[in-house]
mmCIF file of the C-alpha atoms, coordinates in Angstrom:
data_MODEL
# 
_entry.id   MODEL 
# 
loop_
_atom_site.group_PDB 
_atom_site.id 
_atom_site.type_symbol 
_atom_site.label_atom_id 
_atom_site.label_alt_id 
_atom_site.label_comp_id 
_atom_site.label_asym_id 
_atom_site.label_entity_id 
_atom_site.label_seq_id 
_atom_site.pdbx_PDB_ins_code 
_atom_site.Cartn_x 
_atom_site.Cartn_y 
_atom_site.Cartn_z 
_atom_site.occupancy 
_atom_site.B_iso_or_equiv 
_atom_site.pdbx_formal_charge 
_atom_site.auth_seq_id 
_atom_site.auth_comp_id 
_atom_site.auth_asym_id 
_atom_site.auth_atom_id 
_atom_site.pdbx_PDB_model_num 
ATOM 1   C CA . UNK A 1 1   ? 9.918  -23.373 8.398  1.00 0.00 ? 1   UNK A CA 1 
ATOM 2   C CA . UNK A 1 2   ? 12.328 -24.319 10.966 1.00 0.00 ? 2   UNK A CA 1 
ATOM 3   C CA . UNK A 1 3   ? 11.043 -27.703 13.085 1.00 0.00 ? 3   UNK A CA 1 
ATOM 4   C CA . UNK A 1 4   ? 9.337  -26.006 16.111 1.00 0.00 ? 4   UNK A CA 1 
ATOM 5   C CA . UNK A 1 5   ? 7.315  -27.846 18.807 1.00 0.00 ? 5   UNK A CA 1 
ATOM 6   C CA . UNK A 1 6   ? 5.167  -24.868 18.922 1.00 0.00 ? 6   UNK A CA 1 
ATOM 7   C CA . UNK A 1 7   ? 2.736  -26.560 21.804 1.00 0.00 ? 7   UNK A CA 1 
ATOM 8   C CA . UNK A 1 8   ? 6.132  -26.451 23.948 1.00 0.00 ? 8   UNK A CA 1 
ATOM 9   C CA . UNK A 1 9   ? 7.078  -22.779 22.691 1.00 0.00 ? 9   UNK A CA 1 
ATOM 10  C CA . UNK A 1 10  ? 3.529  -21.425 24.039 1.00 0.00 ? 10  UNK A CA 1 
ATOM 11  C CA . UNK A 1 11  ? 4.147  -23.739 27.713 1.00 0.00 ? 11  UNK A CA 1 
ATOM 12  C CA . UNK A 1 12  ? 7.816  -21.749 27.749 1.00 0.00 ? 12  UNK A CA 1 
ATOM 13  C CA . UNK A 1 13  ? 5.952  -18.258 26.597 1.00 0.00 ? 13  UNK A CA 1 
ATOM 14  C CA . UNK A 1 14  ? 3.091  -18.523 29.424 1.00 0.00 ? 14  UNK A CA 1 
ATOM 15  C CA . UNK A 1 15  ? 5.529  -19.937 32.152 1.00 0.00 ? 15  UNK A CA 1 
ATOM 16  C CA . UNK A 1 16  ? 7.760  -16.660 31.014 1.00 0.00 ? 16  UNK A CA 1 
ATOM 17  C CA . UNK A 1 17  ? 4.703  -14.559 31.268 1.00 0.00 ? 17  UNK A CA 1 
ATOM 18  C CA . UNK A 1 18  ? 3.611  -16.088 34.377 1.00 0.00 ? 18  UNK A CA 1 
ATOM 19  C CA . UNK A 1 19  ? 6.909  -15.949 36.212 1.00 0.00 ? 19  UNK A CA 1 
ATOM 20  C CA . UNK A 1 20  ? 6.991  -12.019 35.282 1.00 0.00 ? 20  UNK A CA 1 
ATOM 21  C CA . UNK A 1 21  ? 3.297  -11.853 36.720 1.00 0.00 ? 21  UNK A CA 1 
ATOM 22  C CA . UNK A 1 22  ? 4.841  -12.990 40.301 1.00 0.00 ? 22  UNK A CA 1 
ATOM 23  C CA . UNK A 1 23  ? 7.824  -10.568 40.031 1.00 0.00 ? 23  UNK A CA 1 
ATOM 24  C CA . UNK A 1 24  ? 5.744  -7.338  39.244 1.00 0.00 ? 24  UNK A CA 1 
ATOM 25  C CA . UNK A 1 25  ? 3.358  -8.275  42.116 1.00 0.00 ? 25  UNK A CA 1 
ATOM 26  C CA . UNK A 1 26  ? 6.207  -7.672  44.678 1.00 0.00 ? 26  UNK A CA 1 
ATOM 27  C CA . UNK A 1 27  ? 7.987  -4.990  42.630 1.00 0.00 ? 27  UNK A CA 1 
ATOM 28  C CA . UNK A 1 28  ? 4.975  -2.803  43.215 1.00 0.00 ? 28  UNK A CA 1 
ATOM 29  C CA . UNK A 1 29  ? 5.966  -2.984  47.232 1.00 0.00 ? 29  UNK A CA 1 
ATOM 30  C CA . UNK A 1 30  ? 9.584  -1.366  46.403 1.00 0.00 ? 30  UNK A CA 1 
ATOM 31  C CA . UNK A 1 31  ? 7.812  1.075   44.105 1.00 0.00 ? 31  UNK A CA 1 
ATOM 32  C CA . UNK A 1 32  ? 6.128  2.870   46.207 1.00 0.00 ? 32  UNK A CA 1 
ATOM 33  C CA . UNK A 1 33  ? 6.299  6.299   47.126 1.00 0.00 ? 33  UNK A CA 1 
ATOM 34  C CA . UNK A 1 34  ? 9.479  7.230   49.147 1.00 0.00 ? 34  UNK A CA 1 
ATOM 35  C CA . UNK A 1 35  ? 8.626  9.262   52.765 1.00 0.00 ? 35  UNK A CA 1 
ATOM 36  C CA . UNK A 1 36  ? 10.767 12.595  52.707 1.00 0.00 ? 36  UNK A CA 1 
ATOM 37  C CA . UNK A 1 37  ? 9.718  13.085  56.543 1.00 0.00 ? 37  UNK A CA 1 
ATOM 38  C CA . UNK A 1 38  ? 13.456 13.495  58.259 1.00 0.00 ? 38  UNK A CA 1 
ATOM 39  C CA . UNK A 1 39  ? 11.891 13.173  61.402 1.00 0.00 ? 39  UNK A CA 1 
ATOM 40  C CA . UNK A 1 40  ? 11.792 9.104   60.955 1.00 0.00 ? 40  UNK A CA 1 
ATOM 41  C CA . UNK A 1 41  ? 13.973 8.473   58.380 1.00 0.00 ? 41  UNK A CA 1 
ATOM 42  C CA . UNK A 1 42  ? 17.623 9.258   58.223 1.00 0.00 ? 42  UNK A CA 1 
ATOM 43  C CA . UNK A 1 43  ? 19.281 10.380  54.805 1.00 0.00 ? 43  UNK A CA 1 
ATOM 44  C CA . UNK A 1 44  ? 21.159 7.466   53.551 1.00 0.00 ? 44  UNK A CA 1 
ATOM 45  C CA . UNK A 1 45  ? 17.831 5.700   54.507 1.00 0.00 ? 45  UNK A CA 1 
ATOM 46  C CA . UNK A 1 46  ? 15.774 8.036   52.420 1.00 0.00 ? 46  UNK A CA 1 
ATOM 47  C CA . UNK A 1 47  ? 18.664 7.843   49.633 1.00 0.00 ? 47  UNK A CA 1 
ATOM 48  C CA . UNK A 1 48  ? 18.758 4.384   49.554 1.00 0.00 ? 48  UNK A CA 1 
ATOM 49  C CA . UNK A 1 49  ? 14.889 3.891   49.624 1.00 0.00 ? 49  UNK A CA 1 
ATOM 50  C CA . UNK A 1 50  ? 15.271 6.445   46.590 1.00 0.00 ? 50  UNK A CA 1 
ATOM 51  C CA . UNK A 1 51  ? 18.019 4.251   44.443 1.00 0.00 ? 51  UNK A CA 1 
ATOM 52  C CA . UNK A 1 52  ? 15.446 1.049   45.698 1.00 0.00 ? 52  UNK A CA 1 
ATOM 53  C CA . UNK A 1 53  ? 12.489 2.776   44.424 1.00 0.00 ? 53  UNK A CA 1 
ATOM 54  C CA . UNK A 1 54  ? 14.379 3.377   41.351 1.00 0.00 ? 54  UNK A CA 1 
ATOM 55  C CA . UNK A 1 55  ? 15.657 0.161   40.463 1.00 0.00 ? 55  UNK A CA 1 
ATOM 56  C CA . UNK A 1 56  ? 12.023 -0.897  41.063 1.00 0.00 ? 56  UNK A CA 1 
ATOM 57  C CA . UNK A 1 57  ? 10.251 0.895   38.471 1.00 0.00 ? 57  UNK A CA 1 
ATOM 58  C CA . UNK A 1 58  ? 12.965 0.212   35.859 1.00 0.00 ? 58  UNK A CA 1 
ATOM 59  C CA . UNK A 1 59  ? 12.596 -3.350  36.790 1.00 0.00 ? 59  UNK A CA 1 
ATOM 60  C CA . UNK A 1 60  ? 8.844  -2.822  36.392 1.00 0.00 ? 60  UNK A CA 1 
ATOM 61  C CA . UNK A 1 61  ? 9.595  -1.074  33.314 1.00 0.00 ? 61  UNK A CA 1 
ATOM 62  C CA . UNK A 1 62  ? 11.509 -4.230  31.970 1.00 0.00 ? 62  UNK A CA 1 
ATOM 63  C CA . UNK A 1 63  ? 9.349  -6.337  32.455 1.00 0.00 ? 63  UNK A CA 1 
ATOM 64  C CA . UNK A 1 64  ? 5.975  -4.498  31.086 1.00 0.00 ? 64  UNK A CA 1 
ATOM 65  C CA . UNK A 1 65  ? 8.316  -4.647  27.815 1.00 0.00 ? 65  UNK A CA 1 
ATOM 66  C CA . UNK A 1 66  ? 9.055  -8.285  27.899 1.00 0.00 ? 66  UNK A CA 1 
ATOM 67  C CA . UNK A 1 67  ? 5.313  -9.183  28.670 1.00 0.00 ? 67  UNK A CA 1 
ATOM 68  C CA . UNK A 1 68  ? 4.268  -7.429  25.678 1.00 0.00 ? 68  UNK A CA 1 
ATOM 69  C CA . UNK A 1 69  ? 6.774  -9.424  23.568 1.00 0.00 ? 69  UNK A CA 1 
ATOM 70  C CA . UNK A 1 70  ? 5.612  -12.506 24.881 1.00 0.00 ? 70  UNK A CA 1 
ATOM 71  C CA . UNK A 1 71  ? 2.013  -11.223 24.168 1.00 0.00 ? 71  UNK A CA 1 
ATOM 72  C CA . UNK A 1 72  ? 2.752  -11.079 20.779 1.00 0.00 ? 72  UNK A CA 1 
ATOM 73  C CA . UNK A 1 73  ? 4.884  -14.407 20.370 1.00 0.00 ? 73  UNK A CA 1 
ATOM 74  C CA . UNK A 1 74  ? 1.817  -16.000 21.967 1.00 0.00 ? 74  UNK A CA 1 
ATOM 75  C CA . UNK A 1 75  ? -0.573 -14.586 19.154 1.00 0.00 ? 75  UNK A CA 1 
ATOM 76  C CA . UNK A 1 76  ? 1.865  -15.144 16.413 1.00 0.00 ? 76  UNK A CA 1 
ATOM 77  C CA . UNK A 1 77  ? 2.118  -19.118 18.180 1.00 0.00 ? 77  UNK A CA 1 
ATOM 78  C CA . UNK A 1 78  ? -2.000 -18.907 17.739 1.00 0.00 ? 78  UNK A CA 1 
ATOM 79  C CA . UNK A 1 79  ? -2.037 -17.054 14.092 1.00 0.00 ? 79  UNK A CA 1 
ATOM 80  C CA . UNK A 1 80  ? 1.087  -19.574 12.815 1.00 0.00 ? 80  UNK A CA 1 
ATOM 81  C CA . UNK A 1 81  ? 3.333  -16.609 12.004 1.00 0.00 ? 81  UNK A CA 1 
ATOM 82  C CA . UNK A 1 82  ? 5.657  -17.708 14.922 1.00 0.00 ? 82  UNK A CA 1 
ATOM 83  C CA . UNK A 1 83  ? 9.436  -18.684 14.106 1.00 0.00 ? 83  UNK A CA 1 
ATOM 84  C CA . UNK A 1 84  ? 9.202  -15.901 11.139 1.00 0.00 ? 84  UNK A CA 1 
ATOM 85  C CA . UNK A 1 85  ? 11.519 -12.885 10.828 1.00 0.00 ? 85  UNK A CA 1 
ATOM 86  C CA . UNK A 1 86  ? 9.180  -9.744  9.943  1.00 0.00 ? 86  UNK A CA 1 
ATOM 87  C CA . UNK A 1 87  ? 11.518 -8.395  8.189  1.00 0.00 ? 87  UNK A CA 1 
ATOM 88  C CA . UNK A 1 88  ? 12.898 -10.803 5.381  1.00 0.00 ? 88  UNK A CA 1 
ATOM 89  C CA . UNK A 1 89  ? 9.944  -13.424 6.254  1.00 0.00 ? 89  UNK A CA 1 
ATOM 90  C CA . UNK A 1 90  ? 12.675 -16.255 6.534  1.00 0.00 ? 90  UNK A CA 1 
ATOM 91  C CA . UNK A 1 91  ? 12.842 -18.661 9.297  1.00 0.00 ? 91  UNK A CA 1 
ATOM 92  C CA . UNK A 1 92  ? 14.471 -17.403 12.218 1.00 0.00 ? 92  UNK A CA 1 
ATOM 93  C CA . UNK A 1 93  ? 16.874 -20.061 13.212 1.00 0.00 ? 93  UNK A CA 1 
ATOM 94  C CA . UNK A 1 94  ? 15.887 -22.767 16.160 1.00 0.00 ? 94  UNK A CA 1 
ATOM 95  C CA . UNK A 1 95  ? 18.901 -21.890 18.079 1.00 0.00 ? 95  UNK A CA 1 
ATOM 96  C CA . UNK A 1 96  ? 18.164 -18.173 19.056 1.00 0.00 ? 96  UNK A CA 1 
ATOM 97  C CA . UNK A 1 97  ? 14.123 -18.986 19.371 1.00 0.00 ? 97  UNK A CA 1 
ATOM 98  C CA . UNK A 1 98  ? 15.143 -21.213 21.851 1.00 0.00 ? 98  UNK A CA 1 
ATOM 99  C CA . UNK A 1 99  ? 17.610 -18.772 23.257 1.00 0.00 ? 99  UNK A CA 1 
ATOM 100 C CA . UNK A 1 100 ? 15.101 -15.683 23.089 1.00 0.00 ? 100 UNK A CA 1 
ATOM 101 C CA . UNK A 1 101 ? 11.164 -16.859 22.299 1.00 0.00 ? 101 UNK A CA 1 
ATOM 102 C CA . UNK A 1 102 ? 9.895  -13.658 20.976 1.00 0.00 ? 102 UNK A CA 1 
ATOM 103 C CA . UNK A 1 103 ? 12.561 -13.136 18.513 1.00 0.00 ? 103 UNK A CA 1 
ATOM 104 C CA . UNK A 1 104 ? 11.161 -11.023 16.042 1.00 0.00 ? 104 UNK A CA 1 
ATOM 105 C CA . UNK A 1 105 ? 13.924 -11.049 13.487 1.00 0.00 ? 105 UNK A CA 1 
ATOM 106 C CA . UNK A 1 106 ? 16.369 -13.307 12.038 1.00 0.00 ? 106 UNK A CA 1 
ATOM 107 C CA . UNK A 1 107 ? 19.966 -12.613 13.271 1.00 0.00 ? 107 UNK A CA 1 
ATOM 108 C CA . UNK A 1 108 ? 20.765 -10.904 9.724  1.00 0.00 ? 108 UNK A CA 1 
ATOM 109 C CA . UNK A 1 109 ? 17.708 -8.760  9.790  1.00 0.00 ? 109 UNK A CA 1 
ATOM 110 C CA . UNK A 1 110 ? 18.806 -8.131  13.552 1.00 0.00 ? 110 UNK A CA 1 
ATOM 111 C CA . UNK A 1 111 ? 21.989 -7.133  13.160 1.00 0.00 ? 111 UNK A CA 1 
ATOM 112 C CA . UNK A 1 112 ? 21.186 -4.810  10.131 1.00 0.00 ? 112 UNK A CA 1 
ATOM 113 C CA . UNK A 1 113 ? 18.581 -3.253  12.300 1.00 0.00 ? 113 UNK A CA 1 
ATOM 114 C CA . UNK A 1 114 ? 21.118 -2.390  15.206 1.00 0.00 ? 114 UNK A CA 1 
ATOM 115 C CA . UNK A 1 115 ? 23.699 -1.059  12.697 1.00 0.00 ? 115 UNK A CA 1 
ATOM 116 C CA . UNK A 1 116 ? 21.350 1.766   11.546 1.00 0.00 ? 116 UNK A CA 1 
# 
């Protein structure tokens, strides 16, 4: 197993988690439902408020996904399965933990993955 301070993976992990907490809490302002009433909004205003509302839920979107990843880093940190490709079951390499936490794979089982 690759050297991991695992007590300072699951600080980064909840910090992550937390930060993404604070985010969605104002997204959910930009996403809400866009007035069509012409009589108080122009247009471009509406348009605009459309393209913001849009950007919003994708960024919402986003970061549901990411939370969910760092869910399950944080059980595999608890269960001692973290730092292990699910694939090939090697050790994924310090370097791209520390570069993406919830790495799943190894860069090998990664790449083989995206070429399929």
């Amino acid at each position: 197993m690759v050297d991991l301070d695992l007590a300072d993976i699951r600080e980064r992990l909840l910090k992550l988690r937390s930060d993404l907490e604070a985010v969605a809490a104002t997204n959910d302002e930009s996403s809400r439902i866009v007035e069509l009433d012409q009589t108080r909004v122009g247009r471009l205003s509406r348009m605009d408020a459309l393209q913001a509302q849009a950007m919003a839920k994708e960024s919402g979107r986003r970061s549901e996904i990411l939370l969910q990843r760092i869910a399950g880093a944080l059980r595999r940190v608890e269960s001692g399965d973290y730092g292990r490709c699910r694939s090939c079951d090697d050790p994924i390499p310090r370097k791209r933990l520390e570069f993406d936490p919830t790495a799943l794979f190894c860069i090998e089982c990664a790449e083989r993955a995206e070429s399929t």
